[in-house]
C-alpha positions, 0 to 999 in steps of 0.5 A, a space after each residue: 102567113 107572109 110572102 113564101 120565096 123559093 128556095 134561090 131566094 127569089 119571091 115565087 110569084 115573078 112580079 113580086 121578084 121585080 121589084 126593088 128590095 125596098 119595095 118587096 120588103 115595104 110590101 112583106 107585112 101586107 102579103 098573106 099567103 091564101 088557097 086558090 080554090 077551083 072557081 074561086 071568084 077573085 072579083 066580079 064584074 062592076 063591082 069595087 075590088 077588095 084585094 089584089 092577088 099574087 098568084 104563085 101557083 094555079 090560074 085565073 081565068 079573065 072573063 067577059 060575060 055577054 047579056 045573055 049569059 054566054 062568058 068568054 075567057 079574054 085573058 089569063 093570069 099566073 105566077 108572072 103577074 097581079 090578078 088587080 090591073 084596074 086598081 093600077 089604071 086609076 080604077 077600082 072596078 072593071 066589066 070582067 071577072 076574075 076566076 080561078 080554073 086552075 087552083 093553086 095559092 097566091 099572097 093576097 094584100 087589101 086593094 087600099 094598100 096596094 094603090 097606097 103602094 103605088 102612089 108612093 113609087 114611081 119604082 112600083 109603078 114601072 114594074 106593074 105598068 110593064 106587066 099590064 103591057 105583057 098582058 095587053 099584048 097576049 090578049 091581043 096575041 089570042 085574039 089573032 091566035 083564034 082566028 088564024 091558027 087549028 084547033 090543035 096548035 092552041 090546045 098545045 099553046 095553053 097547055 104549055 102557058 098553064 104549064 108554065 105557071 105550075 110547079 108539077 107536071 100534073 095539073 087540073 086543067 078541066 074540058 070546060 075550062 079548055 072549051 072556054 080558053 079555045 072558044 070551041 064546044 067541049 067535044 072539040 075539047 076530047 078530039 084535040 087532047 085525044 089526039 095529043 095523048 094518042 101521040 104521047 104528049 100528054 096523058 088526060 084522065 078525069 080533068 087532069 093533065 100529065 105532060 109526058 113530052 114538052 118538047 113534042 108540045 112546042 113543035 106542034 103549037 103555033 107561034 103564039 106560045 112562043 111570041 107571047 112567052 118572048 114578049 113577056 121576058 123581055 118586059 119582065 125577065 127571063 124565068 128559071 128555065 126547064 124541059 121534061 124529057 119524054 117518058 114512056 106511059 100507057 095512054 088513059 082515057 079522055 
């Protein structure tokens, strides 16, 4: 299958929807749409990459591992950008990974066509190279973010970016995977999310999130989830905007 676009016409991957409709329509009949299963390794440290993938929905984790064995997530990518930014730097391969921790789909394209691409637009190489931007600037926003901000106010931020990069309210989101993004013990994990579903904000059961309350979710996340969301609409545009009104659930278990 080829590119899917929503139903406003637009791509519904957020980078494929910048490009120029030369490009967009240059690159169609390379983009075949693929499951993104949980775990999924999208590519593998010091190894040549074979794809780039758009993602639509889900999430892919950037992952650096240590020498011994301990891995932390650097680095998230969803439906606003292209799991391949080596490939754009002039490389074919990097020290980290790329997973997936939050399954979804996306349009893959070989990593030979891709640089072909880019090497033939300088219009192309614009709208990736504001993208590699953004992301830069939201690894470096993390990296403040963990030192400076409560545990509680960055589950929220990531709660609310993965949230973002979905089509549903509900949403696997699992301790581990939120253990890893906040660099915390996944104990640390059920105290903050315990403490965001007593407060009706979201429900938690078995790995899956439910957002109940939005709103309530901004007030109570730092900064951060709004500098990098304004960072990454000035580069690339504003989305489609939407708020969920609270709604009224019996608490589960976490």
């Amino acid at each position: 299958m080829v590119a899917t676009r929503t139903a406003a016409g637009a791509p519904a991957n957020r980078l494929l929807g910048l490009l120029s409709s030369k490009d967009y329509q240059r690159l169609l009949p390379h983009l075949h749409r693929v499951p993104l299963a949980y775990r999924q390794s999208l590519y593998r440290a010091r190894q040549r990459l074979g794809f780039v993938y758009f993602i639509e929905t889900g999430v892919g984790s950037l992952v650096n591992t240590m020498a011994n064995g301990q891995a932390a997530e650097v680095g998230t990518i969803g439906n606003e950008g292209v799991v391949g930014l080596p490939l754009l730097l002039g490389d074919d391969r990097a020290p980290t990974s790329v997973y997936i921790q939050v399954p979804g789909a996306g349009l893959r394209m070989t990593a030979a066509r891709f640089s072909a691409e880019l090497m033939r637009s300088a219009s192309m190489r614009l709208v990736m190279h504001r993208y590699a931007h953004a992301l830069f600037n939201q690894v470096a926003q993390s990296a403040a973010c963990n030192h400076f901000h409560s545990l509680q106010q960055r589950c929220c931020r990531w709660i609310l970016m993965t949230h973002d990069r979905m089509q549903s309210d509900d949403f696997l989101l699992t301790q581990e995977f939120l253990a890893m993004m906040l660099g915390v013990q996944r104990t640390g994990v059920s105290v903050a999310a315990g403490a965001l579903q007593r407060a009706g904000l979201i429900r938690y059961s078995r790995g899956v999130v439910t957002i109940l309350d939005r709103r309530g979710l901004r007030k109570r996340a730092c900064e951060c989830y709004g500098v990098s969301k304004r960072e990454f609409d000035r580069l690339l545009g504003n989305p489609p905007r939407r708020e969920i009104q609270p709604r009224k659930v019996h608490a589960g278990s976490v």
